[in-house]
C-alpha positions in Angstrom: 91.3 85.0 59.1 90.7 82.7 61.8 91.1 83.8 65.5 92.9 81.5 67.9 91.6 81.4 71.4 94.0 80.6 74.1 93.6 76.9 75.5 93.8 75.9 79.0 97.2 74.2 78.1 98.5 77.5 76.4 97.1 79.3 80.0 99.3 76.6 81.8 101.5 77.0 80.0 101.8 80.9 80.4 101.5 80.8 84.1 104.3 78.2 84.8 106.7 81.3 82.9 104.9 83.6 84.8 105.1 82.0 88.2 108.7 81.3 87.2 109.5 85.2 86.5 107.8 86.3 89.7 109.3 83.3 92.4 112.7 85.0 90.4 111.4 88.6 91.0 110.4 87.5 94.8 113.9 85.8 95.6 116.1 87.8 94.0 114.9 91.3 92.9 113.3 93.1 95.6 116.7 94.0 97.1 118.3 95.2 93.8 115.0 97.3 93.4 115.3 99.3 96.7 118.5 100.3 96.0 118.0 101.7 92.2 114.5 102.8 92.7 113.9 103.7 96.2 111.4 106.0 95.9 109.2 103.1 94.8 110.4 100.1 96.7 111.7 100.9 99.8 109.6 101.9 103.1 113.0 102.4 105.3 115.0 105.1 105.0 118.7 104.4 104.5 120.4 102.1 106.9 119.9 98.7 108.3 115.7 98.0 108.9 114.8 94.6 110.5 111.5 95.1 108.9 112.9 95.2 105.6 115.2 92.5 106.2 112.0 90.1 107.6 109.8 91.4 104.4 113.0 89.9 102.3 112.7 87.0 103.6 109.0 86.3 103.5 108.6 87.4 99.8 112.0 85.1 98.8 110.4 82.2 100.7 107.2 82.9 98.5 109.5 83.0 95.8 111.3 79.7 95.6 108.3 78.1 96.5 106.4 79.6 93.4 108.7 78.4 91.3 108.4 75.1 92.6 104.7 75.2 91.5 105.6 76.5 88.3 106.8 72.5 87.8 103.2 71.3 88.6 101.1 75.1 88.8 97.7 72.6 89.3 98.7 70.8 92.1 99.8 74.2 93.7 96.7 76.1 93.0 96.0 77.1 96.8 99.8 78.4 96.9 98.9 80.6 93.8 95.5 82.0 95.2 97.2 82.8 97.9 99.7 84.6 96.3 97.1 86.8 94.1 95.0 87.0 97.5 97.8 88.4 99.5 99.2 90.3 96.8 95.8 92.7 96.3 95.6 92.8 100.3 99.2 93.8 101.0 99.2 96.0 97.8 95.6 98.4 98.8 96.9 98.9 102.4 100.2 100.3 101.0 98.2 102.0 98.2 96.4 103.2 101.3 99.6 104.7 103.1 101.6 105.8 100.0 98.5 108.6 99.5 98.4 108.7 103.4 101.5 109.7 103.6 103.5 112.0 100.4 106.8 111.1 100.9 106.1 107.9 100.0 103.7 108.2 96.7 105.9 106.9 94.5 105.1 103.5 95.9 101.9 103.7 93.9 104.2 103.3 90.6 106.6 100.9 92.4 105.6 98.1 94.4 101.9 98.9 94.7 101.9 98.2 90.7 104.0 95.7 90.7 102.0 93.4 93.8 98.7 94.6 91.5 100.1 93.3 88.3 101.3 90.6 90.1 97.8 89.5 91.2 96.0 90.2 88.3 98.6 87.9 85.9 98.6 85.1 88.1 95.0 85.5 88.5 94.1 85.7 84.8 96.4 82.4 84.2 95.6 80.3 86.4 92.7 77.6 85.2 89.8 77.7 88.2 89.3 73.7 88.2 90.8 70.5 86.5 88.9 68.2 84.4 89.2 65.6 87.5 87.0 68.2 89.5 84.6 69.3 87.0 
């Protein structure tokens, strides 16, 4: 039986689903996910937090635009590094307070995983360099 390694298309392919499901996840599920699992999503205790409401809008900013690159992922390469870049960064210094501090270690199964996998996905997907720059 023949094995069937994965193209760069079939990669491209992948991501632009991926980077579809994630700019969906950034938009519109963060919110939903603080309320039903807040032991892994949200920082705040209950109540109004303007720090909350700024991270919303950051990561559903990061959102729509990721799935505006999921039209054309290579010509949004630098958006997409950046994404995987910043989603390592911000998800280590939160791994870093979540065993800092207990009440909050169910992060490290919540968002902390989920900002990981995040990274890692994208990452894995996304081609390093087009035939033009080869």
């Amino acid at each position: 039986m023949k094995e069937e390694k994965t193209t760069e298309a079939d990669r491209v392919k992948y991501l632009r689903i991926a980077l579809v499901l994630v700019g969906l996840t950034f938009t519109f599920g963060i919110w939903p996910l603080t309320i039903v699992w807040p032991s892994g999503w949200s920082w705040h205790p209950g109540g109004r937090s303007e720090y909350f409401e700024m991270i919303l809008g950051i990561y559903a900013t990061l959102g729509v635009f990721l799935m505006i690159a999921s039209h054309n992922p290579m010509a949004h390469r630098s958006l997409i590094w950046f994404t995987v870049w910043s989603s390592i960064v911000h998800g280590i210094i939160m791994a870093v307070q979540s065993v800092a501090t207990p009440q909050h270690i169910g992060h490290l199964w919540g968002d902390v995983l989920a900002l990981i996998a995040v990274a890692a996905v994208l990452a894995a997907l996304t081609p390093r360099q087009t035939s033009a720059t080869k």
